[in-house]
N, CA and C atoms as a LAMMPS dump frame, in Angstrom:
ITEM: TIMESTEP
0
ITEM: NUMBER OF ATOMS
588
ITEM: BOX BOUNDS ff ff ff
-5.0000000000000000e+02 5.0000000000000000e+02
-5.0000000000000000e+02 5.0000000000000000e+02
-5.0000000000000000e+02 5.0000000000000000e+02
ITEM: ATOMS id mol type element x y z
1 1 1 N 21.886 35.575 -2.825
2 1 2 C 21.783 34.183 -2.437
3 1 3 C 20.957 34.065 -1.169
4 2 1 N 20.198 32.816 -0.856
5 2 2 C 19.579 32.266 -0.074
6 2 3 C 19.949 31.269 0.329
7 3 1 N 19.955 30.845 1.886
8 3 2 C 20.105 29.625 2.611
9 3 3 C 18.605 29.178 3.101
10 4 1 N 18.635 27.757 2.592
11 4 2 C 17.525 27.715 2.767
12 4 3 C 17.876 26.231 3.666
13 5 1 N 17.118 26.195 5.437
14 5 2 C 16.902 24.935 5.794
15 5 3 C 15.923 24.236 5.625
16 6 1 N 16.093 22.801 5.153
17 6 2 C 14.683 21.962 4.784
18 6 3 C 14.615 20.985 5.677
19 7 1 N 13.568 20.376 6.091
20 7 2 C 13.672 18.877 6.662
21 7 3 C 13.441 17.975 5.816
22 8 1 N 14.063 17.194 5.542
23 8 2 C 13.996 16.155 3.733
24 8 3 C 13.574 14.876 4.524
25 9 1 N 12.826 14.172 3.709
26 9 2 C 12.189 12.83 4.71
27 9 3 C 12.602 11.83 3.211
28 10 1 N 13.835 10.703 3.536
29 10 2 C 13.685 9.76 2.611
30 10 3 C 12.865 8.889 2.683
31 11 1 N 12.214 9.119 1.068
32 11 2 C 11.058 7.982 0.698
33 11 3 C 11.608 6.393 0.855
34 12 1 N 12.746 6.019 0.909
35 12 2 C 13.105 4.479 0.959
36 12 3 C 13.132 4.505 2.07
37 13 1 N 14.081 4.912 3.266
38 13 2 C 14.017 4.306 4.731
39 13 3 C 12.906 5.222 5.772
40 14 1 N 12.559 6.4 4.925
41 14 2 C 11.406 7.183 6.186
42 14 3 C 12.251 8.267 6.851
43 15 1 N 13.354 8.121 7.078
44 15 2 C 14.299 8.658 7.934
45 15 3 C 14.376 10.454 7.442
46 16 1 N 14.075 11.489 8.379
47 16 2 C 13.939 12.7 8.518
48 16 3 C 15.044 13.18 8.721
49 17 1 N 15.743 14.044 7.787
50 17 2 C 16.544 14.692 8.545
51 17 3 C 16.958 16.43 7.787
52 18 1 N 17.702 17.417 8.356
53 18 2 C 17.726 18.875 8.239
54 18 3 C 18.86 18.555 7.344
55 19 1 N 18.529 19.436 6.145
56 19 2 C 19.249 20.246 5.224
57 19 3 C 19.411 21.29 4.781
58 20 1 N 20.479 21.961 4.387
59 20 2 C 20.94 23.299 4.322
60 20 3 C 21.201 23.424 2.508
61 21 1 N 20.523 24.165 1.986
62 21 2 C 20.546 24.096 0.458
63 21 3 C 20.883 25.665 0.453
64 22 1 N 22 26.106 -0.647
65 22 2 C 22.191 28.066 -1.042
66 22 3 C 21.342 28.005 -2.347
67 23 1 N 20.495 29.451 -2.497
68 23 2 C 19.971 28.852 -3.623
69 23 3 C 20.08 30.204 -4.068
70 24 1 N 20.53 30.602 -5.364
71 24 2 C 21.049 31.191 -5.949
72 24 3 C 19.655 31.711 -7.025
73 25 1 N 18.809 31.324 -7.404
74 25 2 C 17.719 32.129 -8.029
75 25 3 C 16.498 30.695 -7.915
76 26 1 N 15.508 31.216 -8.06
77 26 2 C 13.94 30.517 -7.889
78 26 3 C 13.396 31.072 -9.012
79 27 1 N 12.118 29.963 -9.49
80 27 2 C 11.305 30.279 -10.406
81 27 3 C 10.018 29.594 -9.663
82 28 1 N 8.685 30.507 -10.009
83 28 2 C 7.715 29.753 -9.594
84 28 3 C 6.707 29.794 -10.094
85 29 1 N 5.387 28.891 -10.546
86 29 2 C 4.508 29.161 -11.851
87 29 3 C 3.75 28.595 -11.072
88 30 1 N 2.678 28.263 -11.431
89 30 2 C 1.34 27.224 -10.747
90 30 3 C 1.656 26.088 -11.134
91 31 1 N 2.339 25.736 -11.6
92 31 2 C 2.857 24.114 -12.322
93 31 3 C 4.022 23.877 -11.427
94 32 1 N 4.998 24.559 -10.414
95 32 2 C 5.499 24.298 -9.559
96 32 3 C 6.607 25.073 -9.287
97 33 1 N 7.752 24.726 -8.487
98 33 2 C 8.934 25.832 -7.933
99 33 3 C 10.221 25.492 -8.306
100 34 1 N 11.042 26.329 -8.953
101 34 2 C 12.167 25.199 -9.222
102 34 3 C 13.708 26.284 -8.554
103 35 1 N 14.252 25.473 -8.312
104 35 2 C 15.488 26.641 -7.804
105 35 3 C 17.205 25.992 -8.394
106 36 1 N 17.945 27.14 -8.428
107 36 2 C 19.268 27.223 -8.957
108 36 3 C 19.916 26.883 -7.856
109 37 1 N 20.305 25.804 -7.632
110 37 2 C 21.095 26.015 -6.285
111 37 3 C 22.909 26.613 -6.742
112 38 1 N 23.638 26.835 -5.67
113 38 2 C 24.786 27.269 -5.38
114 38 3 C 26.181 26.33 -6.7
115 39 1 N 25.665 25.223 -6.106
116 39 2 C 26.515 23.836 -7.46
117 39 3 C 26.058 23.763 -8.252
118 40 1 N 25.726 24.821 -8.824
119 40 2 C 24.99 24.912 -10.704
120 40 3 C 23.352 24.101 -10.899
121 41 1 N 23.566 23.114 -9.757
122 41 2 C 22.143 22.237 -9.892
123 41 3 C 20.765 23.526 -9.957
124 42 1 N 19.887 22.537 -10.903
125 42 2 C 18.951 22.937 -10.536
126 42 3 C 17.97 21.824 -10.099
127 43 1 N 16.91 22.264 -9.566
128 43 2 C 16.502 21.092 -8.6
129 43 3 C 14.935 21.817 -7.704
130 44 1 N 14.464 20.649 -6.845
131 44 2 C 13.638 20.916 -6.059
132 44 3 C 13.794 21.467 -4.695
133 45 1 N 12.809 21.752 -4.015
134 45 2 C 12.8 22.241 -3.08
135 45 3 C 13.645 21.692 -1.917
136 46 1 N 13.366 20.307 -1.953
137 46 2 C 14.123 19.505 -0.586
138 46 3 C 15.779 19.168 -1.369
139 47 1 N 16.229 19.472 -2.709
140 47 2 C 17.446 19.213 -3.04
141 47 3 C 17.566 18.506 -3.93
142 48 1 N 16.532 17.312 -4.462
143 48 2 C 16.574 16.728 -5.536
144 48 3 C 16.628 17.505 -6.953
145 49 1 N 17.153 16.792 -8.051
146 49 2 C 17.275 17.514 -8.99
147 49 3 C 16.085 17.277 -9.982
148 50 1 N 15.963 18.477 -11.206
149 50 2 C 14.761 17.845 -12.006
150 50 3 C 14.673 16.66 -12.412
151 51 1 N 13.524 16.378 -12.885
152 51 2 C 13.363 15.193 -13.389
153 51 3 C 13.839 15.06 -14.769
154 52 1 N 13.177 16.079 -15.296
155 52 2 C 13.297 16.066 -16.792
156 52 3 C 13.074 17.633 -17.357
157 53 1 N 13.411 17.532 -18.205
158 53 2 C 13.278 19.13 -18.758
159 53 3 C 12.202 19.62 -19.066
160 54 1 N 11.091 18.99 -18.975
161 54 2 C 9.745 19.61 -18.646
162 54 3 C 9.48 20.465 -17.512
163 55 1 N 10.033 20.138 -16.18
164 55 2 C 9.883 20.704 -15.087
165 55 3 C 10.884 22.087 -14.985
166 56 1 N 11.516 22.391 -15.956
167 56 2 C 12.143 23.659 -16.502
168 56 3 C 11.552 24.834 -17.018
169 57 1 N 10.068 23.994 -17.528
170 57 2 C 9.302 25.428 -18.308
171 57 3 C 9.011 26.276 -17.592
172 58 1 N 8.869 26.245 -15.654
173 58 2 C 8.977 27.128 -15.21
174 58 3 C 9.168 28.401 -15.407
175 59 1 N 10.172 28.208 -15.612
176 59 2 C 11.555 29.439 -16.138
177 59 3 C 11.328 30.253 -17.545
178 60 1 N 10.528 31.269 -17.33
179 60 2 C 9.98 32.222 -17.988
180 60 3 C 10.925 32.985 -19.106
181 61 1 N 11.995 33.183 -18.181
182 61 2 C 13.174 34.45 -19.371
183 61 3 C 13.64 33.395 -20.344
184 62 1 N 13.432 33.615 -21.258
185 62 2 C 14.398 33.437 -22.549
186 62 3 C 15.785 33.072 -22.342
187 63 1 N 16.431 33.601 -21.946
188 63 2 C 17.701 33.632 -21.67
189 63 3 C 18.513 32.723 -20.692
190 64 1 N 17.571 32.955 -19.05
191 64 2 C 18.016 31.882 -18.376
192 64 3 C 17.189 30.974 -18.976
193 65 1 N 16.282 30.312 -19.848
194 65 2 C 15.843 29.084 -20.104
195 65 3 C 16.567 28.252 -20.577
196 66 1 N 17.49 29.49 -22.048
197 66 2 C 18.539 28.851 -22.758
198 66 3 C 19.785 28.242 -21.647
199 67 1 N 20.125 29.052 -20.432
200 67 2 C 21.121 28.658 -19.867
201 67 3 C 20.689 26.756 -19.321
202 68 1 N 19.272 26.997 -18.704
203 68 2 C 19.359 25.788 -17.711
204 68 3 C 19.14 24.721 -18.88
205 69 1 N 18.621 24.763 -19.775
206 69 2 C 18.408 23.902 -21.076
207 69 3 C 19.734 23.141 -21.059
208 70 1 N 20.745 24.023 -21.756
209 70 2 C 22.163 23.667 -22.017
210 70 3 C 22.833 22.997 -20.597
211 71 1 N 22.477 23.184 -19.469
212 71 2 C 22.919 22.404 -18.256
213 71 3 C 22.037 21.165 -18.467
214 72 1 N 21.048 21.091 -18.771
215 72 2 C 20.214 19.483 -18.712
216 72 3 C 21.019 18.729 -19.622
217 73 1 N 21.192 19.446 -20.952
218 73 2 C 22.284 18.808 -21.991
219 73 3 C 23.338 18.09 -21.774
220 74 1 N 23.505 19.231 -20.897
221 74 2 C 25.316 18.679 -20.622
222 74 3 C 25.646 18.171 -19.151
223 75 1 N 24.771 17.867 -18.063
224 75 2 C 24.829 17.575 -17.196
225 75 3 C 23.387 17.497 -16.799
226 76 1 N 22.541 17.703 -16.311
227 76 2 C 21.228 17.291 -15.723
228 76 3 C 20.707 16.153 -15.954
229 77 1 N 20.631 16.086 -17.017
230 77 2 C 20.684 14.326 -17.59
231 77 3 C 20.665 13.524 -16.74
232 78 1 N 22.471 13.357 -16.561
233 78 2 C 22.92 12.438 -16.267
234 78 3 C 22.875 12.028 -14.554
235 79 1 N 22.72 13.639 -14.106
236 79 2 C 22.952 13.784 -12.813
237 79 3 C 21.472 13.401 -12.118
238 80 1 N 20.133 13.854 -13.206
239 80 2 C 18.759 13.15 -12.906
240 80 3 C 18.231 11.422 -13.03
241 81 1 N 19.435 10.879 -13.847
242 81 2 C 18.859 9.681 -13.89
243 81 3 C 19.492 8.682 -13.187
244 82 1 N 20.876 8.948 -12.634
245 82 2 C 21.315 8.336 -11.579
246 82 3 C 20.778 8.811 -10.233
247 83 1 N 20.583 10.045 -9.851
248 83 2 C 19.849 10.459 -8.397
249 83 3 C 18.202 9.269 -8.438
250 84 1 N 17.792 9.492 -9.407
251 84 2 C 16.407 9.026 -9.589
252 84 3 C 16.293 7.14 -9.495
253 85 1 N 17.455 6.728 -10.572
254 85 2 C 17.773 5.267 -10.527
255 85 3 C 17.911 4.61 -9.093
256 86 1 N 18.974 5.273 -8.584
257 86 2 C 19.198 5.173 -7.164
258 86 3 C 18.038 4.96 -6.177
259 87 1 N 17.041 6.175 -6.133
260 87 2 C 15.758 6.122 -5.506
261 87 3 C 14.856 5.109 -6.02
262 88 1 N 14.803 5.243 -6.913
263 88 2 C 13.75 3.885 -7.405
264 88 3 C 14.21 2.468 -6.819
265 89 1 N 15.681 1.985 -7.093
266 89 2 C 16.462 1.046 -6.263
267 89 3 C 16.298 0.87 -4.727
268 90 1 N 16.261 1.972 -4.206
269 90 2 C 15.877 1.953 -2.972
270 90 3 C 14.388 1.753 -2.472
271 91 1 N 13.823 2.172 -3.144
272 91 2 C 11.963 1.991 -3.091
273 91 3 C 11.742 0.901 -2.963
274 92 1 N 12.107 -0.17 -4.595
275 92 2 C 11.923 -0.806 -4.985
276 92 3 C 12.302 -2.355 -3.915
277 93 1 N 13.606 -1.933 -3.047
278 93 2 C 14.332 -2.933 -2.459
279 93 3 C 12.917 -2.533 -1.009
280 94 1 N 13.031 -2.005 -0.861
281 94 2 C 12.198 -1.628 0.482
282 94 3 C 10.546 -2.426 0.112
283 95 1 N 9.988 -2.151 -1.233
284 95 2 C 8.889 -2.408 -0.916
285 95 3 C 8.697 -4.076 -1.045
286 96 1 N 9.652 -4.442 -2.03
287 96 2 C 10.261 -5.876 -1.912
288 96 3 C 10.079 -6.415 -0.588
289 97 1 N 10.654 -5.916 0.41
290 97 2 C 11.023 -6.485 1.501
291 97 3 C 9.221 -6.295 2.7
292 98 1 N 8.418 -5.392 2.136
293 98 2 C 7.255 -5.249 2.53
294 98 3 C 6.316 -6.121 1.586
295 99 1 N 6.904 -6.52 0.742
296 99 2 C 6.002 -7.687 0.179
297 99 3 C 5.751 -8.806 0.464
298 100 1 N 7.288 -9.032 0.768
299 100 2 C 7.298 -10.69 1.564
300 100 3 C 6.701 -10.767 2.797
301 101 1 N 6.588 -9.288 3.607
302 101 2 C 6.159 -9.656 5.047
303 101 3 C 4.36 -9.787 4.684
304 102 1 N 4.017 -8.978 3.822
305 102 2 C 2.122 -9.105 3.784
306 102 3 C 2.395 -10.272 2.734
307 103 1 N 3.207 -10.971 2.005
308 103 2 C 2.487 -12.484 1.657
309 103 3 C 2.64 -13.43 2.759
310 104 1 N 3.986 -13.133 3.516
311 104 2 C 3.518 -14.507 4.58
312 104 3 C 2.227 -14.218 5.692
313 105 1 N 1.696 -13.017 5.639
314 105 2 C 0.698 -12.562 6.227
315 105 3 C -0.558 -13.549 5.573
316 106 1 N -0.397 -12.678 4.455
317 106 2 C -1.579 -13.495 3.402
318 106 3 C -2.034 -14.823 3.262
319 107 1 N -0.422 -15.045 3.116
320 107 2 C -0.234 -16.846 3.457
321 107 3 C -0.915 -17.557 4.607
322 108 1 N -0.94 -17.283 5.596
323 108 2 C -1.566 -17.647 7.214
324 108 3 C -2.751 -17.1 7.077
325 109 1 N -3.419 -16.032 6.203
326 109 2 C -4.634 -16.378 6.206
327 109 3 C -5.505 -17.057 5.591
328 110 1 N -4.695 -17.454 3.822
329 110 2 C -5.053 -18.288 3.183
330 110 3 C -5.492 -19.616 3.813
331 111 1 N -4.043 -19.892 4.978
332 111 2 C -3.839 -21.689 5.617
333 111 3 C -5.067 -21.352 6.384
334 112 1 N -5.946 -20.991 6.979
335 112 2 C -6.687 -21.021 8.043
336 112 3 C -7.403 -21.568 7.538
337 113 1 N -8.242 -22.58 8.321
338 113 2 C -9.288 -23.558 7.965
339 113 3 C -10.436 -23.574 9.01
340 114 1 N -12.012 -23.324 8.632
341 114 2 C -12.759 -23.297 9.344
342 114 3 C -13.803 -24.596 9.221
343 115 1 N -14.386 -24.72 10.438
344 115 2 C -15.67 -25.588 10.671
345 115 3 C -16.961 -24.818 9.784
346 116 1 N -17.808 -25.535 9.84
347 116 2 C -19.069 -24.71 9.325
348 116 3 C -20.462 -25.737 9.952
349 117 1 N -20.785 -24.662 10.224
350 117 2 C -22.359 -25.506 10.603
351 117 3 C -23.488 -24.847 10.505
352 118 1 N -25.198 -25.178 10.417
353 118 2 C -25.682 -24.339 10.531
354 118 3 C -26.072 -23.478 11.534
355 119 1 N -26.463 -22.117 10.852
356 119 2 C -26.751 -21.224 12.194
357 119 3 C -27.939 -21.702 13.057
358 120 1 N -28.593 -22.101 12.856
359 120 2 C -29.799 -22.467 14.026
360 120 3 C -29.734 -23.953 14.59
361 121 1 N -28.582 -24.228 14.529
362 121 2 C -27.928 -25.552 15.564
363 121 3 C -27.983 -26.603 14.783
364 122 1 N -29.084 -26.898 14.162
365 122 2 C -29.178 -28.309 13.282
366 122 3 C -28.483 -28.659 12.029
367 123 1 N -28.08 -29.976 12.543
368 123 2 C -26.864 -30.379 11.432
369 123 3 C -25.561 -30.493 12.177
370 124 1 N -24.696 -31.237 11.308
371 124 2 C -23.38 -31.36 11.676
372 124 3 C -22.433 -30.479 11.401
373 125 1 N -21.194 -29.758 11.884
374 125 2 C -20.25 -29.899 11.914
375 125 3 C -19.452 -30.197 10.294
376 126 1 N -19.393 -29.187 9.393
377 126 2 C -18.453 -29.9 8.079
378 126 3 C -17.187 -29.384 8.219
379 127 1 N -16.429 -29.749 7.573
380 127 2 C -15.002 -29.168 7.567
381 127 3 C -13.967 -29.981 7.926
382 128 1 N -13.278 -29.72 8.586
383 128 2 C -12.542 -28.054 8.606
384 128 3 C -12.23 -28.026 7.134
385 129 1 N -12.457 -26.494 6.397
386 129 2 C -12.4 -26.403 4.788
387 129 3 C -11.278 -24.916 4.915
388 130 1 N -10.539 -24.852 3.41
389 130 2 C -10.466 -23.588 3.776
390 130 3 C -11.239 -22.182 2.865
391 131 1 N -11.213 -21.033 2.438
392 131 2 C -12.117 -20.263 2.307
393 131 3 C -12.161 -21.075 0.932
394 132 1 N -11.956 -21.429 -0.022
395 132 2 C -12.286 -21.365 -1.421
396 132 3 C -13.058 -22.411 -1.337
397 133 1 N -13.313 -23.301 -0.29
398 133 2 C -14.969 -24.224 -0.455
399 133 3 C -15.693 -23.775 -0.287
400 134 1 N -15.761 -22.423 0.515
401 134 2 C -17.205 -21.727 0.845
402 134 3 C -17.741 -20.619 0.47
403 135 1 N -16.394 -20.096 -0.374
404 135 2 C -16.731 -18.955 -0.697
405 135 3 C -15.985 -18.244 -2.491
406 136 1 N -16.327 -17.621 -3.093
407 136 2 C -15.396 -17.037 -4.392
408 136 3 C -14.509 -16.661 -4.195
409 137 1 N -13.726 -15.663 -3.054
410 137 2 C -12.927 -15.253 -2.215
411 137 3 C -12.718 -15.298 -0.998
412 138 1 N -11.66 -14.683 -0.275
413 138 2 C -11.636 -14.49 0.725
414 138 3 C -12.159 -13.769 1.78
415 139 1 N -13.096 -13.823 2.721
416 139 2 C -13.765 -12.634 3.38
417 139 3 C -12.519 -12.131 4.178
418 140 1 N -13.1 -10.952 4.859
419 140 2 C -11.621 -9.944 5.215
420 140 3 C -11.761 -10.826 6.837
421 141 1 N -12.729 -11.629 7.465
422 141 2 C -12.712 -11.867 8.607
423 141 3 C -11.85 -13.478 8.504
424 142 1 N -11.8 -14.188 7.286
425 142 2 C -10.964 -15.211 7.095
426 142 3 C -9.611 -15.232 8.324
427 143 1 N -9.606 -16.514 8.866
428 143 2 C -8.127 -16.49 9.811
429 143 3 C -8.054 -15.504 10.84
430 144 1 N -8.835 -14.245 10.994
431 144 2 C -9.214 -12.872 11.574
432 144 3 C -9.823 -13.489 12.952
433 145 1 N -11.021 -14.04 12.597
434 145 2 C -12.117 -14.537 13.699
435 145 3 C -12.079 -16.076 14.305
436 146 1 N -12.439 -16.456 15.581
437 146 2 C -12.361 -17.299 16.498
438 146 3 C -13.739 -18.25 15.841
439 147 1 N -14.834 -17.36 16.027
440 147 2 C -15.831 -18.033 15.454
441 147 3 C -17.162 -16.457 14.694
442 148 1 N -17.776 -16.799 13.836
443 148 2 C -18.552 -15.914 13.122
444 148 3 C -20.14 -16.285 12.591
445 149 1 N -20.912 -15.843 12.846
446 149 2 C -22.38 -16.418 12.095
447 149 3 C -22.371 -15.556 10.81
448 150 1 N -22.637 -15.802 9.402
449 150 2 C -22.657 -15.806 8.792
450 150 3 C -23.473 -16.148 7.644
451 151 1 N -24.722 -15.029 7.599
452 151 2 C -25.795 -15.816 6.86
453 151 3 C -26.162 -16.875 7.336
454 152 1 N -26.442 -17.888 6.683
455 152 2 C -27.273 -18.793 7.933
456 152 3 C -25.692 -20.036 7.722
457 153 1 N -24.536 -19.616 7.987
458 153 2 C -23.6 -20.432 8.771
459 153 3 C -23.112 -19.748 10.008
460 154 1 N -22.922 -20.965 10.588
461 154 2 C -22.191 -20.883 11.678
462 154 3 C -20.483 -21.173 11.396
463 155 1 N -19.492 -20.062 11.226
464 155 2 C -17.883 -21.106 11.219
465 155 3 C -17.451 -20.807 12.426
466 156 1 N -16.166 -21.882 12.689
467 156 2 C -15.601 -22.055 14.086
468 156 3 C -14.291 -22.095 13.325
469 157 1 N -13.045 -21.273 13.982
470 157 2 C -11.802 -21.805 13.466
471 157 3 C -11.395 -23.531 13.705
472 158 1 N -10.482 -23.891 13.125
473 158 2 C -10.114 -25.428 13.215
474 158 3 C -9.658 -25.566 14.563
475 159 1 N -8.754 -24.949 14.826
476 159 2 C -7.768 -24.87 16.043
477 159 3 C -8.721 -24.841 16.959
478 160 1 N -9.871 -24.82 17.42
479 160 2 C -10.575 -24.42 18.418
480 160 3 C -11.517 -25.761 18.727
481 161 1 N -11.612 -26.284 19.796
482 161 2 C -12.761 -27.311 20.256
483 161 3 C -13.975 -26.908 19.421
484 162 1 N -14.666 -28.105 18.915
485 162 2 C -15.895 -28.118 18.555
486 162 3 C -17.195 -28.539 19.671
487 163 1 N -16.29 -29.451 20.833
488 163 2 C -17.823 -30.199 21.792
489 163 3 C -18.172 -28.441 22.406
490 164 1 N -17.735 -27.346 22.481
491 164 2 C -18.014 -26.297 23.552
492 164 3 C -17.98 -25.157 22.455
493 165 1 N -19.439 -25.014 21.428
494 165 2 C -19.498 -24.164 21.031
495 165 3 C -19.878 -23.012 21.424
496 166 1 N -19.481 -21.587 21.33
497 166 2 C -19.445 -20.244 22.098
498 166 3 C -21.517 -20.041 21.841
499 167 1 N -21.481 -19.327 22.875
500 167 2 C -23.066 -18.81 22.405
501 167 3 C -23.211 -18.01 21.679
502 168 1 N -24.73 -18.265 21.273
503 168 2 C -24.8 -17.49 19.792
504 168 3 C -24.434 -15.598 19.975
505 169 1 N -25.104 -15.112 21.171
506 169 2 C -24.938 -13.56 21.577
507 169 3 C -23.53 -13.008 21.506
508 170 1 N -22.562 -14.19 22.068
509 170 2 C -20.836 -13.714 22.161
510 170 3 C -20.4 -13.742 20.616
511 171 1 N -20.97 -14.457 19.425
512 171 2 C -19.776 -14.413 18.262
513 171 3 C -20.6 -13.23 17.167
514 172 1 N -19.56 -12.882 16.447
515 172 2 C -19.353 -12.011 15.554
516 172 3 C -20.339 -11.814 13.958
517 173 1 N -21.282 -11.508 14.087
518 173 2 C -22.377 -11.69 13.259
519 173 3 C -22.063 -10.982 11.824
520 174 1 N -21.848 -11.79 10.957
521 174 2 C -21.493 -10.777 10.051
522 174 3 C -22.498 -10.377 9.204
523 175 1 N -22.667 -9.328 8.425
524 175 2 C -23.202 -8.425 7.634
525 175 3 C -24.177 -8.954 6.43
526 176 1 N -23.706 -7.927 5.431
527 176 2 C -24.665 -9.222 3.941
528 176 3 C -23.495 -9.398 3.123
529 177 1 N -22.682 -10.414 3.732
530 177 2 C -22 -11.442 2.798
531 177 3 C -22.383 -12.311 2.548
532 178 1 N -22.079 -13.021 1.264
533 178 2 C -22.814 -14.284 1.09
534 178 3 C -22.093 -15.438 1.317
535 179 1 N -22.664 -16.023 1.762
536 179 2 C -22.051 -17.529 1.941
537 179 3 C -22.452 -18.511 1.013
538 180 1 N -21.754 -19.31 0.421
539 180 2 C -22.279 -20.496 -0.381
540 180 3 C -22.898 -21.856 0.735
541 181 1 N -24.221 -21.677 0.365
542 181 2 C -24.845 -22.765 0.383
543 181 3 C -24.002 -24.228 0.72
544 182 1 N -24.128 -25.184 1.726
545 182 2 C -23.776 -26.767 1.232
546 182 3 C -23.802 -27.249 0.161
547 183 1 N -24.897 -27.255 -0.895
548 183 2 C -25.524 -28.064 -1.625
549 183 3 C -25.134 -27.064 -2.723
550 184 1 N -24.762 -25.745 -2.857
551 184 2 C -25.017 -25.178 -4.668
552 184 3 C -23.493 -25.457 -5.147
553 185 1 N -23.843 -24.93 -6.195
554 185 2 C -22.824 -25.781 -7.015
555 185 3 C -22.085 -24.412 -7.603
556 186 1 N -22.677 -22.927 -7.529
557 186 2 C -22.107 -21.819 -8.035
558 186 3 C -21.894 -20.806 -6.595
559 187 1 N -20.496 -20.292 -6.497
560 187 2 C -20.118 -19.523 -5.299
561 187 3 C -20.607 -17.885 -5.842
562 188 1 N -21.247 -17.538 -4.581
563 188 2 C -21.55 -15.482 -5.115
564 188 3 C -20.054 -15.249 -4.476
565 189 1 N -20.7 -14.022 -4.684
566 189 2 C -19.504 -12.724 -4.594
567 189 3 C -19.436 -12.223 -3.082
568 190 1 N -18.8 -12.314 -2.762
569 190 2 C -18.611 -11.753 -1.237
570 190 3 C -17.538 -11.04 -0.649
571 191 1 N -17.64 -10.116 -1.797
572 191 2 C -16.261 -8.722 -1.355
573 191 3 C -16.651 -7.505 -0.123
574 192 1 N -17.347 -7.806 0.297
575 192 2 C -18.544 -6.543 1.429
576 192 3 C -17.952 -7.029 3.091
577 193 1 N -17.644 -5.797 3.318
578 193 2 C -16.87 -6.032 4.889
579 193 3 C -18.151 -6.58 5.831
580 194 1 N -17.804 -7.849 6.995
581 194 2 C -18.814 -8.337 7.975
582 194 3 C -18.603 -7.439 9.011
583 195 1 N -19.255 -7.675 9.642
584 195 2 C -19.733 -6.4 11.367
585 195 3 C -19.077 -7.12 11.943
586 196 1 N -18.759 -6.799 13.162
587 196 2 C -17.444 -7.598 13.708
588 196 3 C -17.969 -6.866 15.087
């Protein structure tokens, strides 16, 4: 027998911590490592158990194959799909809870509403719009930026005075995104990160 200490990191809360596993025989192939622990389990390295009896073919002898086979039968099963159910439950609740925080993220950048004018001064002031008048999508600088030149626009966030526009050298010039035109009637594609 072997004592083996691991540091096991749960995938649902992150949380690290030392474990002490006896492990009673190992198998190891290029397809992966599987070990007998002390409580009949067989299982992975950090303590989890197989998944499925595929991850058994490891196990070369004849003999112990027949043994761990007949343990999946009669116990591995059951003992893999509740360990596993469990984890997925936990994932699942966690990433849930990371979903809602990047949609209300998303959300506030959706609400952001910009000015638009042209870049070489002439003209008015349109807006405040939000991205889907000006564009097919969302640019990644949407709600991001104070103010941005942009192909030949100028946007200003809403929230921000219009009589005291920033000079042209201080704002954020972006890249080759496209901007829709005032006047066209079909929006391009503008998935390409701006220079910032």
């Amino acid at each position: 027998m072997q004592t083996l200490t691991v540091t096991v990191k749960d995938p649902a809360t992150g949380v690290e911590r030392q474990k002490v596993l006896t492990v009673v025989r190992s198998w190891q192939a290029s397809n992966g490592q599987i070990f007998l622990f002390s409580d009949g389990q067989y299982g992975f390295k950090n303590g989890a158990p197989v998944r499925g009896p595929e991850d058994l073919d490891v196990i070369a002898d004849p003999r112990q194959r027949e043994v761990a086979d007949r343990w999946w039968k009669m116990k591995g099963r059951r003992i893999s799909e509740e360990y596993y159910a469990a984890l997925n439950k936990r994932l699942a609740a966690k990433a849930a809870d990371h979903n809602d925080k990047a949609m209300f993220a998303e959300a506030d950048l959706d609400a952001a509403t910009y000015y638009r004018s042209r870049r070489d001064g002439d003209g008015e002031w349109q807006g405040p719009g939000v991205w889907s008048e000006y564009f097919t999508s969302r640019p990644d600088w949407w709600g991001a930026c104070d103010e941005i030149l942009f192909k030949e626009f100028r946007y200003r966030r809403s929230d921000l005075a219009l009589e005291t526009p920033a000079p042209v050298e201080s704002v954020a010039v972006a890249g080759d995104l496209e901007a829709r035109p005032a006047d066209a009637g079909e929006k391009p594609a503008d998935n390409e990160e701006a220079d910032f």
